[in-house]
C-alpha positions in Angstrom: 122.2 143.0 107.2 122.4 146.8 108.6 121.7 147.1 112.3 121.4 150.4 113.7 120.1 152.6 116.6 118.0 155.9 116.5 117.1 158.1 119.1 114.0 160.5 119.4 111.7 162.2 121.7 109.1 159.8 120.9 109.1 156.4 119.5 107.8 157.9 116.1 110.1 160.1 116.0 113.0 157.7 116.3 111.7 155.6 113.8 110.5 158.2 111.1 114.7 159.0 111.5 115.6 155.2 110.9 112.9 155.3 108.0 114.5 158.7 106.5 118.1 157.4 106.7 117.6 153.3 105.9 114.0 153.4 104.2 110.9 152.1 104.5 111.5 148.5 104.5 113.3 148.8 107.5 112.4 146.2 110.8 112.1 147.2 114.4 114.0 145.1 116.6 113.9 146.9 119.7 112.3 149.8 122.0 113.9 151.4 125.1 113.7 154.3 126.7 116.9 156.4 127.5 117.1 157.6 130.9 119.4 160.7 131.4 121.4 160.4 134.2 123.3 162.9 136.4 122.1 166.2 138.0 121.5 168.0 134.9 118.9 165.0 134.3 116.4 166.7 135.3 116.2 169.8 132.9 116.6 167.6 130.0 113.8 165.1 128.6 113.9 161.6 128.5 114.8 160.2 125.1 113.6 157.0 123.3 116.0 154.6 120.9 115.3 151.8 118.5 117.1 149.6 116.8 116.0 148.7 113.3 117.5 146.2 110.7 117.7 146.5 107.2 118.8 143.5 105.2 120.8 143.6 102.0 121.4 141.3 99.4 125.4 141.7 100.1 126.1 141.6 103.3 129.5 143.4 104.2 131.8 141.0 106.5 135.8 141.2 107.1 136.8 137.5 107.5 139.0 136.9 110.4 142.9 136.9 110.5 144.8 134.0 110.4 146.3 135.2 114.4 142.7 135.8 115.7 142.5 133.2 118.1 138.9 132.0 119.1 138.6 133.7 121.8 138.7 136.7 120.7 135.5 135.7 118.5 133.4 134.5 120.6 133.7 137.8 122.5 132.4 139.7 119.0 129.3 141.5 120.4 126.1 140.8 119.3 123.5 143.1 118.1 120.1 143.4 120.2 117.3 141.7 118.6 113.5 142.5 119.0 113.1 143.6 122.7 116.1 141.1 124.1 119.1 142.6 126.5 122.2 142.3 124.7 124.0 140.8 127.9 121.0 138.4 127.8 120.4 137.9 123.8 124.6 137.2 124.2 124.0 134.0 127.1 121.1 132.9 125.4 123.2 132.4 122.1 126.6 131.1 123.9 124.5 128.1 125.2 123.0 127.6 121.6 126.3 127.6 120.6 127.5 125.2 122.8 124.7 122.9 121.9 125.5 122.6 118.9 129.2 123.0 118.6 128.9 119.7 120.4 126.6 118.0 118.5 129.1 118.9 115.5 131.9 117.6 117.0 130.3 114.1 117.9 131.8 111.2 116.2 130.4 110.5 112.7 128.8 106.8 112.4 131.2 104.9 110.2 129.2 104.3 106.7 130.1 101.5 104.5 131.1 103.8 101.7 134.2 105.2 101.5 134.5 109.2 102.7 135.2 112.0 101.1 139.0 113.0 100.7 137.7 116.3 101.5 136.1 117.2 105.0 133.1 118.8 104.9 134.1 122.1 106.6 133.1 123.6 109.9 130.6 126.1 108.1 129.6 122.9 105.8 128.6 120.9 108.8 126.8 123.7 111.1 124.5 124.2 108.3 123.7 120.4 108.0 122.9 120.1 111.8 121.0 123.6 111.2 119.0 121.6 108.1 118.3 118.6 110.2 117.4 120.2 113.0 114.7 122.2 111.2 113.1 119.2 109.5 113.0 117.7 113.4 110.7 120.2 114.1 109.2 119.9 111.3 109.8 123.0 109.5 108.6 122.2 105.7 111.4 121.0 103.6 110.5 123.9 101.0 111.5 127.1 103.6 114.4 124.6 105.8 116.4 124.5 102.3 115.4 128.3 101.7 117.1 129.3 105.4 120.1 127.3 104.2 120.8 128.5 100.4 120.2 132.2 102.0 122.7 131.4 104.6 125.2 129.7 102.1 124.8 132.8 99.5 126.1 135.0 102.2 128.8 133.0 103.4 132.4 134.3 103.1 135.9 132.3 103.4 136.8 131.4 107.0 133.7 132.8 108.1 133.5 131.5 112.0 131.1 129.8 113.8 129.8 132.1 115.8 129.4 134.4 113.2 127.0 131.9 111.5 124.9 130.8 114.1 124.6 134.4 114.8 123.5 135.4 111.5 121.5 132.4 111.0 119.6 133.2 114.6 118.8 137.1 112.8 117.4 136.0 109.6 115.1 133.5 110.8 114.1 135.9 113.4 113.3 138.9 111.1 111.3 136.0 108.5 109.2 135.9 111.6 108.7 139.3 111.8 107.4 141.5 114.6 104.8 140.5 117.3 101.9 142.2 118.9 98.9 142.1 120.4 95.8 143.7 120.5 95.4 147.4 120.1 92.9 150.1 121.5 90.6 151.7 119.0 91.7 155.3 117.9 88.5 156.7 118.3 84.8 154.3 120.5 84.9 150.8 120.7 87.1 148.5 118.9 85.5 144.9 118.1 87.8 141.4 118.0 86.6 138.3 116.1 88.0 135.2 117.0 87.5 132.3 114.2 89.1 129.6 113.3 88.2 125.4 113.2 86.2 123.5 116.0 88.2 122.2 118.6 91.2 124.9 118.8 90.7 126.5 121.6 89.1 129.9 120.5 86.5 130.2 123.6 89.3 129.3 126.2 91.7 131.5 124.4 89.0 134.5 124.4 89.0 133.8 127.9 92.6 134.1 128.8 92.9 137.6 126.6 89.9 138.8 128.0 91.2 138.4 131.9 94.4 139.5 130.7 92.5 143.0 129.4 90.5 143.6 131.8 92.8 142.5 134.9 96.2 143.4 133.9 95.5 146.4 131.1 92.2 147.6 133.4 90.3 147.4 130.0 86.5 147.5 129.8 85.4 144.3 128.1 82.4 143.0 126.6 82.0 139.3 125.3 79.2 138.0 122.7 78.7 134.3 120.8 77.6 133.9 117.6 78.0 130.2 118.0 74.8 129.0 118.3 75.2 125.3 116.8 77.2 124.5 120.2 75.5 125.2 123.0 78.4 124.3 125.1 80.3 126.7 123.5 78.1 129.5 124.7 77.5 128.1 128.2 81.4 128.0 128.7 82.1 131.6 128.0 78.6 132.8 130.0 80.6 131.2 132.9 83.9 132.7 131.6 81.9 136.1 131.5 80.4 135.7 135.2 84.2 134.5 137.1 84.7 138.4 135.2 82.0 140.1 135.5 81.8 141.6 132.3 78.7 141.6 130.3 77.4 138.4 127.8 75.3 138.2 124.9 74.4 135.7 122.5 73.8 136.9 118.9 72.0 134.8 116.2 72.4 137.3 113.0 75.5 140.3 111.7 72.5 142.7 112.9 72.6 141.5 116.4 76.5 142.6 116.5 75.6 145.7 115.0 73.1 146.2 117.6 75.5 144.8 120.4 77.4 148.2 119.8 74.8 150.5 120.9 74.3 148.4 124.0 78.1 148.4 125.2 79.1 152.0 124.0 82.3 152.9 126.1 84.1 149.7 126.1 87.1 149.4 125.0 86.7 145.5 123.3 84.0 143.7 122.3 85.5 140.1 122.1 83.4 138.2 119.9 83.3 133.9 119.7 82.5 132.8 116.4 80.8 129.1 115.5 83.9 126.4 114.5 84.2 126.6 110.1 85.0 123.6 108.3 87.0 125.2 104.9 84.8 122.4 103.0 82.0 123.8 103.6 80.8 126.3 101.5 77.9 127.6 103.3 79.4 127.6 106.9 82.3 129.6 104.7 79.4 132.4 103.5 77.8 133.1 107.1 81.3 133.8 108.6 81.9 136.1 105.5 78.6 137.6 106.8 79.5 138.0 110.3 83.1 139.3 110.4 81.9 141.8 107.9 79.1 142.7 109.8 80.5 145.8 111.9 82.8 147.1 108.7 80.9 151.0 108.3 80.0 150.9 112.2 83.2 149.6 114.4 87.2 149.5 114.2 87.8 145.7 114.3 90.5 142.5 114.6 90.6 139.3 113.2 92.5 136.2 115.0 92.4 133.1 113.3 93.0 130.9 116.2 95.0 127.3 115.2 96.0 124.3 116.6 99.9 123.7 116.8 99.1 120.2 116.5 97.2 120.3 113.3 98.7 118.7 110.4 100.4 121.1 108.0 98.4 120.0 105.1 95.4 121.1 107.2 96.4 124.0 108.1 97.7 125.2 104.6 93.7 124.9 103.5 92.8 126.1 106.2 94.6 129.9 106.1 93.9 129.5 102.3 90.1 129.5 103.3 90.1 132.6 105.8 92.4 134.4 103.5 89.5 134.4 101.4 86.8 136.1 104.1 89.0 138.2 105.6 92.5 139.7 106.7 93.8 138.1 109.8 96.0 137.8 112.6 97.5 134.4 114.4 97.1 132.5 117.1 98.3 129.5 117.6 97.2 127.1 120.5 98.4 124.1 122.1 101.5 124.5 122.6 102.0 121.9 125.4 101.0 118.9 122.7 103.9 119.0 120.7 107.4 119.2 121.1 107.5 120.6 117.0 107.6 124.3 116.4 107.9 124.3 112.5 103.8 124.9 112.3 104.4 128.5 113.4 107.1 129.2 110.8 105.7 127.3 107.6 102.6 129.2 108.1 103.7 132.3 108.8 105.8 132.3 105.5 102.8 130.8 103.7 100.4 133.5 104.8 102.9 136.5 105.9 100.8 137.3 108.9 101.4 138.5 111.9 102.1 135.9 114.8 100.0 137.4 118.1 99.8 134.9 120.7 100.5 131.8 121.4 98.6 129.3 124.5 100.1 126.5 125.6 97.3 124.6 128.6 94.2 125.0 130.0 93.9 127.2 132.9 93.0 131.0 132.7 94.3 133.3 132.3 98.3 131.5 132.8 98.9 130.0 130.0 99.1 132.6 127.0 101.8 135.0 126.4 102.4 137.1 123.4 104.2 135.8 121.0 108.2 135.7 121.1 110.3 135.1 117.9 113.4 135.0 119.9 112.3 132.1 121.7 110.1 130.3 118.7 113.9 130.7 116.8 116.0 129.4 119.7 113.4 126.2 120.2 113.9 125.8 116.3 117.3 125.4 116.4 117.6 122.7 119.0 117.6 124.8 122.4 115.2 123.4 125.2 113.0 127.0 126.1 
């Protein structure tokens, strides 16, 4: 894995360097700006740095000397990953490795059988507690063993514990990918569809974004249901819509939302609730085909498929299988509070590839949501209480 910093005028411009030099297939890990300090400071314009990885099949790595005590490896510095102060990333990471160290070092239970003459190795028995700890939080067996043959393909002799955790913490952090939310329009208003199975959260989560936007960002928002089976549904974000005071519509047909642009020309978001879809039902499946479709020649839009942390993988894999089928999407994953089990986010993110957004975890609004954090999704899957 190649880590390395670029600087520019603008954030473009620093990474259009990293892409010239390292390629397109490059990931951003980081965004700061550079304040110039000292007198001359102030005839000289602020500059902007990045730090991108690149990962390579062979990764290069000098194994440590023989007189290198351990000390002097755990105070190796670490690289700064996706938005996370090195000083911090560095603490975070000691107590992981504490954690863990010390779970290694406990006492095996005696077995019956006799043991090996051989010890399993330091290395050997990080990446069994790593493997366990994954299938705890009930990462699917299928990616768990894929995180460890990665990690033992690009294992050298003597290579130290730190090192591994380390490297181990970056590569599940990059299969994660970047994070972000929702994005302006370049040019009018930009719509966002919210779908995703009954009982999820999607109107209490439209809810929390939409206070969020038009609170905290000082965003002009707009909010219409096309989920007309529930009635509660629609009363609870009319209410939602009145604590804001932003506008409210209920739509009944794709020409409705068409029309539903005209009306609120010069927001900045339309956030619109869509009806719960069963994936066995075929014709709930067409009318949701119809209705996220419905602003394509008209309207820039998002997709959020909003899920349920708790949701049984099996369900979820049909699920994401279903809406991949309407439409491209982004995640959301709710719930958070109801399980203790992270391994959701990460089997379906590899399944799908798409981007994790947000994440909720309660009910009051707007508190509990936050953008999603890889950082901290990685930490919690490797054992660390976040």
């Amino acid at each position: 894995m190649i880590i390395k910093k670029f600087q520019g005028k603008t954030e473009n411009e620093a990474v259009e360097a990293a892409k010239k030099e390292m390629g397109g297939n490059i990931v951003i890990m980081n965004v700061r700006d550079l304040k110039k300090k000292g007198f001359f400071s102030f005839f000289s314009r602020d500059q902007v740095e990045v730090t991108v990885a690149l990962e390579e099949e062979g990764e290069k790595y000098t194994p440590v000397k023989k007189e290198e005590n351990r000390e002097t490896v755990q105070r190796r510095p670490l690289p700064n990953v996706q938005g996370e102060n090195s000083a911090v990333l560095e603490e975070k990471l000691d107590n992981l490795h504490a954690l863990l160290e010390q779970q290694i070092q406990k006492p095996e239970e005696e077995k019956p059988e006799e043991e090996p003459e051989t010890p399993p190795s330091e290395f050997e028995r990080l990446m069994k507690l790593l493997y366990n700890k994954l299938l705890d939080n009930e990462v699917d067996e299928k990616y768990a063993n894929q995180i460890i043959d990665e990690m033992e393909k690009s294992a050298k002799p003597n290579m130290p514990f730190e090192y591994a955790l380390t490297n181990v913490y970056q590569k599940m952090v990059l299969k994660f990918g970047k994070s972000e939310g929702i994005a302006p329009a370049e040019n009018g208003t930009k719509v966002i569809f919210f779908v995703g199975p009954t009982g999820v959260g999607k109107t209490t989560t439209i809810a929390k974004l939409a206070s969020h936007y038009i609170v905290d960002e000082k965003k002009k928002v707009a909010m219409i249901t096309s989920d007309t089976y529930r009635i509660a549904a629609a009363e609870q974000l009319r209410i939602y819509a009145s604590i804001l005071e932003v506008p409210f519509r209920v739509v009944y047909s794709p020409e409705e939302i068409v029309q539903c642009l005209r009306v609120f020309a010069g927001f900045d978001y339309i956030f619109v609730d869509t009806s719960g879809h069963s994936y066995q039902n075929e014709e709930q499946k067409q009318n949701m085909e119809q209705i996220v479709h419905a602003v394509d020649s008209e309207a820039e839009k998002e997709i959020y498929l909003v899920l349920s942390a708790t949701t049984k993988y099996k369900d979820l894999l049909k699920i994401v299988d279903t809406y991949s089928e309407i439409t491209d999407y982004k995640l959301i994953f709710t719930k958070l509070d109801e399980t203790n089990a992270l391994g959701n986010l990460m089997n379906v993110k590899l399944h799908t590839d798409k981007m994790i957004s947000y994440i909720t975890c309660g009910q009051n609004v707007p508190d509990d949501f936050r953008e999603f954090n890889p950082q901290s999704a990685v930490r919690q899957l490797l054992g660390e209480k976040v």
